[in-house]
N, CA, C and O of each residue as an XYZ file, in Angstrom:
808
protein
N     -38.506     63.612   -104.094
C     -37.757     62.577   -104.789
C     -38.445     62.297   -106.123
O     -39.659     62.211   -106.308
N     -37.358     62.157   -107.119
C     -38.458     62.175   -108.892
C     -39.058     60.487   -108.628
O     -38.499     59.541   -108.074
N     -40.367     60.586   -109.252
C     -40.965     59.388   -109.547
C     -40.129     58.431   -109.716
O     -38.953     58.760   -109.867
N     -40.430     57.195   -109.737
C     -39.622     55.826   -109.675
C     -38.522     55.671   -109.177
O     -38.315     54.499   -108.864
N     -37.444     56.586   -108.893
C     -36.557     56.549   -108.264
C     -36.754     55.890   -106.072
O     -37.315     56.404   -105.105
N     -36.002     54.692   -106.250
C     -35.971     54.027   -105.087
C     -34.964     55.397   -103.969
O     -33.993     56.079   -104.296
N     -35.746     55.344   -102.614
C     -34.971     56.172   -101.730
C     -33.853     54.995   -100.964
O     -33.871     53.782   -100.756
N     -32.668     56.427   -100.630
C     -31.126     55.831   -100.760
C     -31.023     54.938    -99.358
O     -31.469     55.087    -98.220
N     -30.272     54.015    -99.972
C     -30.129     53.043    -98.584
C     -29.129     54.116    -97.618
O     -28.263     54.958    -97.854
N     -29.835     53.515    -96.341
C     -29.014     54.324    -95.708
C     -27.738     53.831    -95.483
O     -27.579     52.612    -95.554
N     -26.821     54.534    -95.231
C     -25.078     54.554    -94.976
C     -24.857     53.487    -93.811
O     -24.239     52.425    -93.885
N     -25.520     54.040    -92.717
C     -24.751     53.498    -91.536
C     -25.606     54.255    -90.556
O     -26.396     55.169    -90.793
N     -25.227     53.579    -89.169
C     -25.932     54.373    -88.115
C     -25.114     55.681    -87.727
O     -23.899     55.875    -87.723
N     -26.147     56.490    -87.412
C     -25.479     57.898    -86.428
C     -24.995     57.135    -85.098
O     -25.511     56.045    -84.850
N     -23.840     57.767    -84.070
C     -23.699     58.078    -82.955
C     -25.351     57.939    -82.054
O     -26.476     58.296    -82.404
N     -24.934     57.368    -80.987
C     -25.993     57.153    -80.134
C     -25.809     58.529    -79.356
O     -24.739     59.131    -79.270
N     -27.114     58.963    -78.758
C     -26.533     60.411    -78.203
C     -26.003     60.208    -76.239
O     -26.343     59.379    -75.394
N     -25.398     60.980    -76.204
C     -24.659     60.657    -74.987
C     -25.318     61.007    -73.832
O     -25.730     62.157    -73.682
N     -25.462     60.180    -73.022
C     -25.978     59.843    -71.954
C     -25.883     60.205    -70.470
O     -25.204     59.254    -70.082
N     -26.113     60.952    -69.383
C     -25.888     60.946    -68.198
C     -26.081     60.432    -67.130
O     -27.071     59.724    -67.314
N     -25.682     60.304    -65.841
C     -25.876     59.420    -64.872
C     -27.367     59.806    -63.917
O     -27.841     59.251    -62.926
N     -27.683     60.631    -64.468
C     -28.838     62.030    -63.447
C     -29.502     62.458    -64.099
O     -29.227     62.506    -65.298
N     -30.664     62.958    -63.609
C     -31.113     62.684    -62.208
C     -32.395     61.302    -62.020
O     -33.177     61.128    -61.085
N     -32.284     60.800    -62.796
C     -32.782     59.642    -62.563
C     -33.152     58.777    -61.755
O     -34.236     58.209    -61.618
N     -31.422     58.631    -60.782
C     -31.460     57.410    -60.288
C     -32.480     58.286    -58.934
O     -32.938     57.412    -58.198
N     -32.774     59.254    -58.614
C     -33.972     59.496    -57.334
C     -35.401     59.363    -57.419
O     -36.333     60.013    -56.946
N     -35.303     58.114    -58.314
C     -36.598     57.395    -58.190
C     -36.508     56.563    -57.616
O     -37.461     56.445    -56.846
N     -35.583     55.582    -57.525
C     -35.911     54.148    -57.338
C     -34.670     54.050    -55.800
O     -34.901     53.663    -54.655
N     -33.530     54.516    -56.349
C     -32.259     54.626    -54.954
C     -31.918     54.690    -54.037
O     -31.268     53.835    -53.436
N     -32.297     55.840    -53.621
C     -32.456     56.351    -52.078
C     -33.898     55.421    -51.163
O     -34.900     54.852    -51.596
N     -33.292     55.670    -49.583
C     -34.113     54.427    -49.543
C     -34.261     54.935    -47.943
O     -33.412     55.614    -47.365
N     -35.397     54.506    -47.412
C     -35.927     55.244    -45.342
C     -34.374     54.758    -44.947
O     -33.830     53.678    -45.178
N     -33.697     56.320    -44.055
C     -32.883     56.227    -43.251
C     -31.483     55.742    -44.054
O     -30.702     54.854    -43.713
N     -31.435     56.476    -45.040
C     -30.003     55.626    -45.977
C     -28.892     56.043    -45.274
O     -27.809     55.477    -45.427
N     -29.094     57.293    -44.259
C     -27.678     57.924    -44.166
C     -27.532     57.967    -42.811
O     -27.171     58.953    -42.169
N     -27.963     56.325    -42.155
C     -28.336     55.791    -40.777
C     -26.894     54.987    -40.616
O     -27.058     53.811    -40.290
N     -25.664     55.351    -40.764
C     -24.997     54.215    -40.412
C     -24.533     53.564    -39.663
O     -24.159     52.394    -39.751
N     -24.502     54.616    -38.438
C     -23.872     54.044    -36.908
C     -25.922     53.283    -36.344
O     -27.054     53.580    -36.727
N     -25.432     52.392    -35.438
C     -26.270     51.896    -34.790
C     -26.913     53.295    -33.997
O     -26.152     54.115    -33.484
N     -28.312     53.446    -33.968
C     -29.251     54.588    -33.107
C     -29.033     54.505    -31.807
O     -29.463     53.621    -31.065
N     -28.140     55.727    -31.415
C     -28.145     56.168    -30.187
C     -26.920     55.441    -29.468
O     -26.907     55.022    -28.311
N     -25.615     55.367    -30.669
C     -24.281     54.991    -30.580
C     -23.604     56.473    -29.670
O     -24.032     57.594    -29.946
N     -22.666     56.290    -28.736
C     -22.737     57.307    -28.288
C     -21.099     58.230    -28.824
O     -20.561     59.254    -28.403
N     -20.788     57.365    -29.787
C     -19.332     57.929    -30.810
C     -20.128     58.191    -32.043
O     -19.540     58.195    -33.125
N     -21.181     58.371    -31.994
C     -21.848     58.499    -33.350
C     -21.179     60.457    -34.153
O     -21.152     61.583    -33.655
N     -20.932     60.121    -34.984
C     -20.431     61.286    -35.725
C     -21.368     62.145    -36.742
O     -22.195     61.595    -37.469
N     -21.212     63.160    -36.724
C     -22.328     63.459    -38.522
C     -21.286     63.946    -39.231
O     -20.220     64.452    -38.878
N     -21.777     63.707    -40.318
C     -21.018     64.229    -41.745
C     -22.190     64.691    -42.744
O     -23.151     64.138    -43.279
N     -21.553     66.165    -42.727
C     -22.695     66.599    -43.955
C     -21.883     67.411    -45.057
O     -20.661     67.349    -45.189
N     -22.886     68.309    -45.956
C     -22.372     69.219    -46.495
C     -23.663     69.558    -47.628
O     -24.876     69.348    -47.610
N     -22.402     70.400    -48.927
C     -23.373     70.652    -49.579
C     -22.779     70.130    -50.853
O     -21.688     69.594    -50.658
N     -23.241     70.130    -52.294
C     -22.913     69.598    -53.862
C     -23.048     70.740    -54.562
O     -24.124     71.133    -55.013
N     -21.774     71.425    -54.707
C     -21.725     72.755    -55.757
C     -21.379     71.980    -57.167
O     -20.790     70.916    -57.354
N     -21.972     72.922    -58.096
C     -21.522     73.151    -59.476
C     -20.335     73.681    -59.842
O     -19.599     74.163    -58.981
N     -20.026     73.669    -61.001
C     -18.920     74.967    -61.730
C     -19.534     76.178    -61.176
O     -18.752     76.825    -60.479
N     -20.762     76.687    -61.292
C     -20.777     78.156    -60.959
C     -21.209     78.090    -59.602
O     -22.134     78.831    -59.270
N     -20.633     77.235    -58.659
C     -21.204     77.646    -57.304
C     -22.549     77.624    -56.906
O     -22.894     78.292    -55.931
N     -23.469     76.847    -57.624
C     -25.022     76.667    -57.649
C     -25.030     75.190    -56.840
O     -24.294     74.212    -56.966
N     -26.177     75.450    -55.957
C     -26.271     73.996    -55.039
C     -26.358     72.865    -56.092
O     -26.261     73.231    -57.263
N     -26.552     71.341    -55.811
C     -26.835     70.912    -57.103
C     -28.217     70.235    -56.176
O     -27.909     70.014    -55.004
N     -30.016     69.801    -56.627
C     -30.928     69.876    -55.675
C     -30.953     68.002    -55.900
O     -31.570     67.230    -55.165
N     -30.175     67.639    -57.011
C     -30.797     65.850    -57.137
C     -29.765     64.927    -57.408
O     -29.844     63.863    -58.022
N     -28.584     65.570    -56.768
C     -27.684     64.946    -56.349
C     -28.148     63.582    -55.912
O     -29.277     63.262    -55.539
N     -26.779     62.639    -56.059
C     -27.178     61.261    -54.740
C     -25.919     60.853    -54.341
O     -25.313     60.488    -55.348
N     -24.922     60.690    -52.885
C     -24.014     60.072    -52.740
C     -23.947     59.032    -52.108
O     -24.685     58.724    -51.173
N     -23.000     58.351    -52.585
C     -22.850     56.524    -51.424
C     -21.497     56.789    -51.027
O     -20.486     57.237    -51.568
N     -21.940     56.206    -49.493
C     -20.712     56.201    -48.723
C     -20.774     54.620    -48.651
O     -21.677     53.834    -48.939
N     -19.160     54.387    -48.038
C     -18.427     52.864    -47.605
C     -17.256     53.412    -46.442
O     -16.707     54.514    -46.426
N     -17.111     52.511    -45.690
C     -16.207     52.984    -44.356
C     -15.789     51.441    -44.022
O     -16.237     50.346    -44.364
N     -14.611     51.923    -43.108
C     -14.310     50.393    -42.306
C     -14.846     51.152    -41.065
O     -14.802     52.362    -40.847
N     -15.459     49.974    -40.161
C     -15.472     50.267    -38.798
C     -14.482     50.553    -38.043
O     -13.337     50.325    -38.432
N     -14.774     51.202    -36.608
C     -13.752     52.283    -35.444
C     -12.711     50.299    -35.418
O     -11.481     50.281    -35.466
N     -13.308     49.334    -35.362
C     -11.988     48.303    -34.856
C     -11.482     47.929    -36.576
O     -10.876     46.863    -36.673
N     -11.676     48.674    -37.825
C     -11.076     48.233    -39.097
C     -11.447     47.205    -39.926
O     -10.939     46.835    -40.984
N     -12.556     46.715    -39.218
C     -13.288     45.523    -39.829
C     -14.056     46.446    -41.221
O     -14.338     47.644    -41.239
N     -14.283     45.270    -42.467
C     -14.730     45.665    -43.418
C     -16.151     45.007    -43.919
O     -16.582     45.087    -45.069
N     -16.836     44.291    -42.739
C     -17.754     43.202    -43.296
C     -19.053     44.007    -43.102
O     -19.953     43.553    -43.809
N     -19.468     45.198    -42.265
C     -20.717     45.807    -42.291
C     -21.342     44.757    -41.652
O     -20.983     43.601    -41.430
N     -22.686     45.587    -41.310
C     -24.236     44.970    -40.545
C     -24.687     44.842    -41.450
O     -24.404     45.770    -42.208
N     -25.680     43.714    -42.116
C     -26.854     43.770    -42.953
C     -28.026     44.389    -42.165
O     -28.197     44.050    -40.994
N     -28.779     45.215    -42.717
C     -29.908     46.071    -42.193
C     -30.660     46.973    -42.802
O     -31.639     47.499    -42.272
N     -30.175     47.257    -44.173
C     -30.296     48.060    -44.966
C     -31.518     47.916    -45.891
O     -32.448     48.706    -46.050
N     -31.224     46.350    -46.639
C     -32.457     46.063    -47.089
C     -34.092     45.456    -46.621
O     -35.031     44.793    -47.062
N     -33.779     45.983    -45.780
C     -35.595     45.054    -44.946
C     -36.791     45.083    -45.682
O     -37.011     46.199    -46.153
N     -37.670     44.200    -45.950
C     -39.074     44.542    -46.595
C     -40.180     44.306    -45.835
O     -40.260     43.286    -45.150
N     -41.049     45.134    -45.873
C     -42.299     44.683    -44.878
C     -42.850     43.361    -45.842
O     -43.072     43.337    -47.052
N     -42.973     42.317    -44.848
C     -43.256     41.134    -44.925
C     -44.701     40.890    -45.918
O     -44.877     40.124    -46.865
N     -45.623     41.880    -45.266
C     -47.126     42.472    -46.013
C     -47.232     43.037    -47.415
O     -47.903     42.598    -48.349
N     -46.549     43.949    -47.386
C     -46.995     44.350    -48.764
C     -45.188     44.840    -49.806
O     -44.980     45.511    -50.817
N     -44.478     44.239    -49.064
C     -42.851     44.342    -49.788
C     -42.038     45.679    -50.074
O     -40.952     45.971    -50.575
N     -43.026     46.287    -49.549
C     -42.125     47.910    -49.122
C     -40.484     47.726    -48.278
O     -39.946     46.887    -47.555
N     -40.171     48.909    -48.817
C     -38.727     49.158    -48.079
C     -38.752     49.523    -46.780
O     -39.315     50.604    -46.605
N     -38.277     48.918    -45.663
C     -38.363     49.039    -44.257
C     -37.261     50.098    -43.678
O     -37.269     50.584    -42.547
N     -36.288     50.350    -44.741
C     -34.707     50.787    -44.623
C     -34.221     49.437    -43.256
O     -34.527     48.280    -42.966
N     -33.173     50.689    -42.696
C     -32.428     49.886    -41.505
C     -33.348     49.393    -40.432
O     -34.541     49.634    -40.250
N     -32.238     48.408    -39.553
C     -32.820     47.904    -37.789
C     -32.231     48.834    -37.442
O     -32.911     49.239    -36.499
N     -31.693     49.258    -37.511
C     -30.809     50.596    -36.569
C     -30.118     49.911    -35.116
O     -29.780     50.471    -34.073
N     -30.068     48.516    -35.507
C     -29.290     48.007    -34.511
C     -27.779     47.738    -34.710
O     -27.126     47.556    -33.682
N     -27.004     47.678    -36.158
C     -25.498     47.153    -36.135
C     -24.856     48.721    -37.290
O     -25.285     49.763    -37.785
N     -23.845     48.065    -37.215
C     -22.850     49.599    -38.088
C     -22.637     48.782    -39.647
O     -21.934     47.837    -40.006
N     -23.563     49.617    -40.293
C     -23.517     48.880    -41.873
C     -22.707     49.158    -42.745
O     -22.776     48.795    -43.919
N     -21.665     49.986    -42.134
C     -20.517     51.349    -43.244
C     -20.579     51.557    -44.431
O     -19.618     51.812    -45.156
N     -22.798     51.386    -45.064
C     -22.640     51.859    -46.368
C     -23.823     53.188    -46.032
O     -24.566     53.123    -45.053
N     -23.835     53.692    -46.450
C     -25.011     54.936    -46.358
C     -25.055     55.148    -48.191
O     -24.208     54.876    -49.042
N     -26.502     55.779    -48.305
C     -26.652     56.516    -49.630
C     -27.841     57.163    -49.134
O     -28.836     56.676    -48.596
N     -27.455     58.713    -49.505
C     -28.307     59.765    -49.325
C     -28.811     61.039    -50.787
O     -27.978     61.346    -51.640
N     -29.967     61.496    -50.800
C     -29.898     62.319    -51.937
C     -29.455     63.544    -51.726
O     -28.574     63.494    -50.868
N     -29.611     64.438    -52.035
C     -29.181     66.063    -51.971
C     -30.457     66.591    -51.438
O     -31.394     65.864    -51.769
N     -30.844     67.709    -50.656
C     -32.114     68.286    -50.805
C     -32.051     69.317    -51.468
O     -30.931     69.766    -51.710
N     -33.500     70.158    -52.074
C     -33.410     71.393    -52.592
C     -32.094     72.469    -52.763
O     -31.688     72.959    -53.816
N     -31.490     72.702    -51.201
C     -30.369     73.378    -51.306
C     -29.255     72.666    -51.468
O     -28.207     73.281    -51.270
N     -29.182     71.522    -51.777
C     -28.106     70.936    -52.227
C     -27.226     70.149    -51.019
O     -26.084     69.706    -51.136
N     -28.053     70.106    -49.879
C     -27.291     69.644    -48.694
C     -27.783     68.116    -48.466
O     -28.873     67.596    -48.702
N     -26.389     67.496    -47.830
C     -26.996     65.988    -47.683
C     -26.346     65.519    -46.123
O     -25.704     66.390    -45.536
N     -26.409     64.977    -45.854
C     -25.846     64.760    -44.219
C     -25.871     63.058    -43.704
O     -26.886     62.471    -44.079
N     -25.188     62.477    -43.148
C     -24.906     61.250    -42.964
C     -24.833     60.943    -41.381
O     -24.463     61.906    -40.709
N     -25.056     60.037    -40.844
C     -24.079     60.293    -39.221
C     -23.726     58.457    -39.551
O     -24.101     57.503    -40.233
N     -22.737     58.864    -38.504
C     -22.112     57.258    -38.631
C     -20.982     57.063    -37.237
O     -21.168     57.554    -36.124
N     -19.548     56.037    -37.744
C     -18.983     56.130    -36.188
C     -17.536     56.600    -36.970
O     -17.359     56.570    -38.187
N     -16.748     56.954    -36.145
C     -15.215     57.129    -36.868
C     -14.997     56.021    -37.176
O     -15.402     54.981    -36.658
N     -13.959     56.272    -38.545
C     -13.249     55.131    -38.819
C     -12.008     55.204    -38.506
O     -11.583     56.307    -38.162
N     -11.104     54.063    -38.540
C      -9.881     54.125    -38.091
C      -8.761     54.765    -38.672
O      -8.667     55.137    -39.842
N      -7.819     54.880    -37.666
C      -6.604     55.690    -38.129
C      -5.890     54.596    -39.556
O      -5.053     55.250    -40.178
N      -6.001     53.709    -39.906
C      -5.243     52.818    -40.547
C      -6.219     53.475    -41.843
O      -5.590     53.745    -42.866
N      -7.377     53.683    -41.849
C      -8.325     54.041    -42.736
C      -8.966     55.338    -42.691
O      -9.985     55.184    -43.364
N      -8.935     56.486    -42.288
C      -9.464     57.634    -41.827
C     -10.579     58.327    -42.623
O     -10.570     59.557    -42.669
N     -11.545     57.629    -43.259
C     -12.087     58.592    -44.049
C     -13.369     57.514    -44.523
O     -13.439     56.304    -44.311
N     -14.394     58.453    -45.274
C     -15.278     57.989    -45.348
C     -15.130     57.990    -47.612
O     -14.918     58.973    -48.321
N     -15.349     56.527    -48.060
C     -15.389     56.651    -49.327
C     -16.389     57.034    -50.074
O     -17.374     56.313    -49.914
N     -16.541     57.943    -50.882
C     -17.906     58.640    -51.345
C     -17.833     58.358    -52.934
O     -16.685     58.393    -53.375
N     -18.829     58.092    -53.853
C     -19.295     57.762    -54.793
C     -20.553     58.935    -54.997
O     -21.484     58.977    -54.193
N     -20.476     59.732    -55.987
C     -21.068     60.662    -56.247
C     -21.865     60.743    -57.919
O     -21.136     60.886    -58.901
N     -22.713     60.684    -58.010
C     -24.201     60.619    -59.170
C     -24.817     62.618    -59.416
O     -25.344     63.419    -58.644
N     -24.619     62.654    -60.072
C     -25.421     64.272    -60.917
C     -25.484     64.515    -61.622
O     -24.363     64.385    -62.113
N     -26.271     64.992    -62.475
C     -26.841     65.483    -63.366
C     -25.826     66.442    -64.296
O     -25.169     67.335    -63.760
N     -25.752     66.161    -65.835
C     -24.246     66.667    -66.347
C     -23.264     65.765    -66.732
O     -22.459     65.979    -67.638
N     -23.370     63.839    -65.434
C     -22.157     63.271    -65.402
C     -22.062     62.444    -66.153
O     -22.517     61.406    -65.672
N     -21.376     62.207    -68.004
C     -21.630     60.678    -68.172
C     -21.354     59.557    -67.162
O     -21.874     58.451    -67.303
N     -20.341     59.914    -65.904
C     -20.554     58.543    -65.189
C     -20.219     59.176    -63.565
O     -20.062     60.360    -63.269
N     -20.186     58.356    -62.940
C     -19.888     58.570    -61.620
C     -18.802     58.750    -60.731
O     -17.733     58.153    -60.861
N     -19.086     59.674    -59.705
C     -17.152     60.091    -59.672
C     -16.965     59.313    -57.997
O     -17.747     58.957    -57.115
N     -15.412     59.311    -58.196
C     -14.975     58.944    -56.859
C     -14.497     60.158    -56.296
O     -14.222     61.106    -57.030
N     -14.340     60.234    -54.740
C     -13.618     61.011    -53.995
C     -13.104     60.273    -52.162
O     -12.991     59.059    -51.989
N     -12.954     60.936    -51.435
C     -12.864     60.244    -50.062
C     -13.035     61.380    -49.273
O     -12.486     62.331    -49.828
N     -13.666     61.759    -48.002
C     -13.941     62.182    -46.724
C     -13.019     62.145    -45.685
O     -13.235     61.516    -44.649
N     -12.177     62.672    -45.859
C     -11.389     62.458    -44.815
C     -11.892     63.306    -43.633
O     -12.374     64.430    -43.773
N     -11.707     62.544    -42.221
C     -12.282     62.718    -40.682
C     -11.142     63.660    -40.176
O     -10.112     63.096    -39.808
N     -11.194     65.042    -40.109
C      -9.685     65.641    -39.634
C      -9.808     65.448    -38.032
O     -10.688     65.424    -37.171
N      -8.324     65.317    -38.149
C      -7.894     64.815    -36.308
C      -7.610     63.136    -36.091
O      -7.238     62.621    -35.036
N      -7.899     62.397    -37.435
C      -7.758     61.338    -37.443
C      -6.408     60.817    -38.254
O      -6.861     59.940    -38.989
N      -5.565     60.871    -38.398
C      -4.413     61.271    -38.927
C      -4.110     61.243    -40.507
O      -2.990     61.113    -41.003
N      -5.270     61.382    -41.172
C      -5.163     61.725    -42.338
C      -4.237     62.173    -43.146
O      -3.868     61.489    -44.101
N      -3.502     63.907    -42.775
C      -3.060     64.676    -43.573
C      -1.893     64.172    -44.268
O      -1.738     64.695    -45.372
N      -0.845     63.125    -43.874
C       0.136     62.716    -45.324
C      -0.648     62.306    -46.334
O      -0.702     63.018    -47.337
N      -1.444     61.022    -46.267
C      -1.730     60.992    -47.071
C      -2.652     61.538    -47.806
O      -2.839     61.233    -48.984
N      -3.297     62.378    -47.181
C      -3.937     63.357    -48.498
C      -2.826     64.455    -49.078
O      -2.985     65.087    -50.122
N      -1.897     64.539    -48.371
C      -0.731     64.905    -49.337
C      -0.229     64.560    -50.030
O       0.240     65.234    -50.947
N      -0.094     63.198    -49.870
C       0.508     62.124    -50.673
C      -0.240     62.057    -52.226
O       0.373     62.220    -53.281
N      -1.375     61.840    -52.132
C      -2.354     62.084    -53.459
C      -2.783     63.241    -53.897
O      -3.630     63.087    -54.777
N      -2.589     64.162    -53.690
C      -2.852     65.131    -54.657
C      -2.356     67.012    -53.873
O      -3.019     68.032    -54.061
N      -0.912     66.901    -52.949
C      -0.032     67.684    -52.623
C      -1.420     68.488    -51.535
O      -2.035     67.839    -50.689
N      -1.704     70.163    -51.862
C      -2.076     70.709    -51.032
C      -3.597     70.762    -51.881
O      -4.418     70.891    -50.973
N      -4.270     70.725    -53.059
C      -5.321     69.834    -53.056
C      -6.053     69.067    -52.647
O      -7.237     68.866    -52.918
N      -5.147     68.424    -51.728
C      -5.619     67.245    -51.116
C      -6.567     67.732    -49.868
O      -7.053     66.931    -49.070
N      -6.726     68.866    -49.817
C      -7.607     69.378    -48.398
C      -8.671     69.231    -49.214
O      -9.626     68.557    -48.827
N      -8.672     69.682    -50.149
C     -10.513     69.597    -50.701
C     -11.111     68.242    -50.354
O     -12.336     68.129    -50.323
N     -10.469     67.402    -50.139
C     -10.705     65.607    -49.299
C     -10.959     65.703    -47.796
O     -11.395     64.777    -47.111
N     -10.636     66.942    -47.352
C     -10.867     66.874    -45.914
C     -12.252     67.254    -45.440
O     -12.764     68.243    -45.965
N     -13.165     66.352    -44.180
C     -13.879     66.686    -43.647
C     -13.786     67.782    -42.514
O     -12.842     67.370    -41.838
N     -14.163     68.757    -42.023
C     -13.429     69.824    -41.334
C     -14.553     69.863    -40.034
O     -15.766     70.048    -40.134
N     -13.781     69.637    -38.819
C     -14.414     69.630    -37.876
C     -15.225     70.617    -37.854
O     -14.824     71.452    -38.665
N     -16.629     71.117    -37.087
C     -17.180     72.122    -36.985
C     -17.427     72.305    -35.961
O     -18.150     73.290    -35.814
N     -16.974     71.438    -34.471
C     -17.052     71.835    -33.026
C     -15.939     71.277    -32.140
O     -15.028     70.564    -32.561
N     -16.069     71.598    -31.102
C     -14.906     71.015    -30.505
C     -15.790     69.488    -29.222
O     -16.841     69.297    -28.609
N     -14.847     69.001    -29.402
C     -15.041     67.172    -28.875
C     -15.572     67.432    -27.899
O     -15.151     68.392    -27.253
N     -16.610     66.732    -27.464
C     -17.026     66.709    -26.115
C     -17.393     65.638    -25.451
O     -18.318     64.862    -25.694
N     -16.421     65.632    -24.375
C     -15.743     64.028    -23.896
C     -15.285     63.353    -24.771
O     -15.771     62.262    -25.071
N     -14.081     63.957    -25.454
C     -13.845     62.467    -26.310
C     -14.300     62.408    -27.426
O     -13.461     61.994    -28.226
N     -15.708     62.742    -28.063
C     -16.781     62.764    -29.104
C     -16.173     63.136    -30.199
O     -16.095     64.364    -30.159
N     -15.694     62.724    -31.170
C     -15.163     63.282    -32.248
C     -16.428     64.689    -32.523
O     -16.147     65.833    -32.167
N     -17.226     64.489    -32.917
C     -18.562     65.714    -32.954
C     -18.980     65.486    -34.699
O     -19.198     64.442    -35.314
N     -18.981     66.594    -35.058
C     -20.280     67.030    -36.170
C     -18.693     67.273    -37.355
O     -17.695     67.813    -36.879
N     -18.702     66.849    -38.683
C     -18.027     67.601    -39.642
C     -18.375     68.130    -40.970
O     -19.456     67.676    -41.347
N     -17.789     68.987    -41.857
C     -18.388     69.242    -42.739
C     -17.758     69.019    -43.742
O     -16.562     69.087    -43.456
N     -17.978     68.671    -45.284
C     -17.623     67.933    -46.330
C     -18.440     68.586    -47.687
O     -19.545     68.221    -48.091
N     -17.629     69.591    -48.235
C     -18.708     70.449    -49.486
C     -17.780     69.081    -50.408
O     -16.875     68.338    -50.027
N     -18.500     69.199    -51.731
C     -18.299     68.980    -52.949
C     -18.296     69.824    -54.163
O     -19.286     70.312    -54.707
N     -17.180     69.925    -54.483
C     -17.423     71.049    -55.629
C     -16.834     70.583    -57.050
O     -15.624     70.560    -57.279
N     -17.875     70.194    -58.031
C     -17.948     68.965    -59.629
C     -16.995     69.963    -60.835
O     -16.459     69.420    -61.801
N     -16.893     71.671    -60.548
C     -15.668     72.039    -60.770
C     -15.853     72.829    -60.478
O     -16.760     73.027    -59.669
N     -14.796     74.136    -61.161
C     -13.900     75.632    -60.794
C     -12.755     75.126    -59.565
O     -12.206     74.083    -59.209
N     -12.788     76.828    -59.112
C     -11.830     76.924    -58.552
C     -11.227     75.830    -57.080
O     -10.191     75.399    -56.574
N     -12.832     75.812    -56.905
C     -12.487     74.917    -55.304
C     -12.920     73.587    -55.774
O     -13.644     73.018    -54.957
N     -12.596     72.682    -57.269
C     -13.131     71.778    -57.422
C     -12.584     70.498    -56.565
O     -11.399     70.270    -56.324
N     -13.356     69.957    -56.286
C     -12.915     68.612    -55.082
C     -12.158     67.876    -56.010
O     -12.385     67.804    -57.218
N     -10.970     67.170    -55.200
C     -10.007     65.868    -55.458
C     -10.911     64.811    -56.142
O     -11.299     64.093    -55.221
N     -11.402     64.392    -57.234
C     -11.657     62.992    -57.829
C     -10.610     62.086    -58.135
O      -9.559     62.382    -58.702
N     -10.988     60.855    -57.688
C      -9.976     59.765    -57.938
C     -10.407     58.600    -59.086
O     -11.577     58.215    -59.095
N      -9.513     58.090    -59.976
C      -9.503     57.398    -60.701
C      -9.059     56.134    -60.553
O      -7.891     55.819    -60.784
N      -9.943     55.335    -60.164
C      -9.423     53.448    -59.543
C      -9.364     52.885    -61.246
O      -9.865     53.241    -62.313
N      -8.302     51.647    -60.700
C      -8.044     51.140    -62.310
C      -7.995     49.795    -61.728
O      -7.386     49.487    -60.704
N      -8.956     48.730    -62.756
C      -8.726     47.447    -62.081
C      -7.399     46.325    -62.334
O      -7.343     45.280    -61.686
């Protein structure tokens, strides 16, 4: 810049640079036993797992999802149990593992798999609501879990025609006594098999 000449005021601000939701929040989030939701040693207790693909079919390893459910009688009020602190030194205790809290939040592991157990929810409600955090996302996506055998399938037709299976949880055994059993629930953030996201508007 030539001597005496004052340097130029600046114009205006740049653009803030854009921001993602990940992987961050698996510091502080996840929490002992998040994906504890049926009471321990419920004997309708269900699992729900899976895995968190990418666009190219790559696990995703720092994933985090939150689930919400109504309980098997449709109630929406949950167990408190979740937040406990040791009294001593204020650590996280997670759950009592004594009531049905119908929220879970779990991270991804290395291979991208995360797993939940909990109880069915009702036919009036069939599915488990999932809230999904990764790395890539400016924000956070919705989707739903649907429990197959629970009478789901209109309305996952209803929202998004034959798409709507990518919403389905898919049994992986057959009932025993009654037991709804074990299901499985991939996520895929896009391509070809990209999962149903939903857009709530207040």
């Amino acid at each position: 810049m030539p001597r005496g000449h004052a340097a130029p005021e600046p114009t205006g601000l740049g653009p803030t640079p854009a921001q993602t939701v990940g992987p961050f929040f698996g510091y502080a989030l996840p929490f002992p036993a998040g994906g504890e939701i049926a009471p321990a040693g419920h004997p309708d207790t269900i699992t729900v797992h899976g895995y968190v693909y990418d666009g190219h079919g790559e696990p995703v390893p720092d994933a985090l999802l939150e689930f919400w459910q109504a309980a098997p009688d449709g109630s929406l009020a949950g167990t408190p149990g979740s937040w406990r602190r040791d009294p001593a030194d204020g650590t996280f205790l997670g759950r009592d593992g004594l009531g049905f809290t119908g929220f879970g939040r779990v991270p991804t592991g290395a291979d991208g798999h995360w797993s939940v157990r909990s109880l069915p929810p009702p036919p009036a409600a069939p599915y488990l609501a999932v809230c999904l955090f990764a790395r890539g996302l400016s924000r956070h996506l919705f989707t739903r879990a649907y429990i197959e055998g629970l009478g789901g399938d209109a309305e996952l037709t209803a929202i998004a025609g034959e798409r709507g299976r990518t919403m389905l949880a898919r049994r992986e055994d057959a009932p025993h006594g009654g037991r709804p059993g074990r299901f499985r629930f991939d996520v895929h953030l896009q391509g070809e098999k990209e999962t149903v996201f939903l857009d709530f508007h207040a």
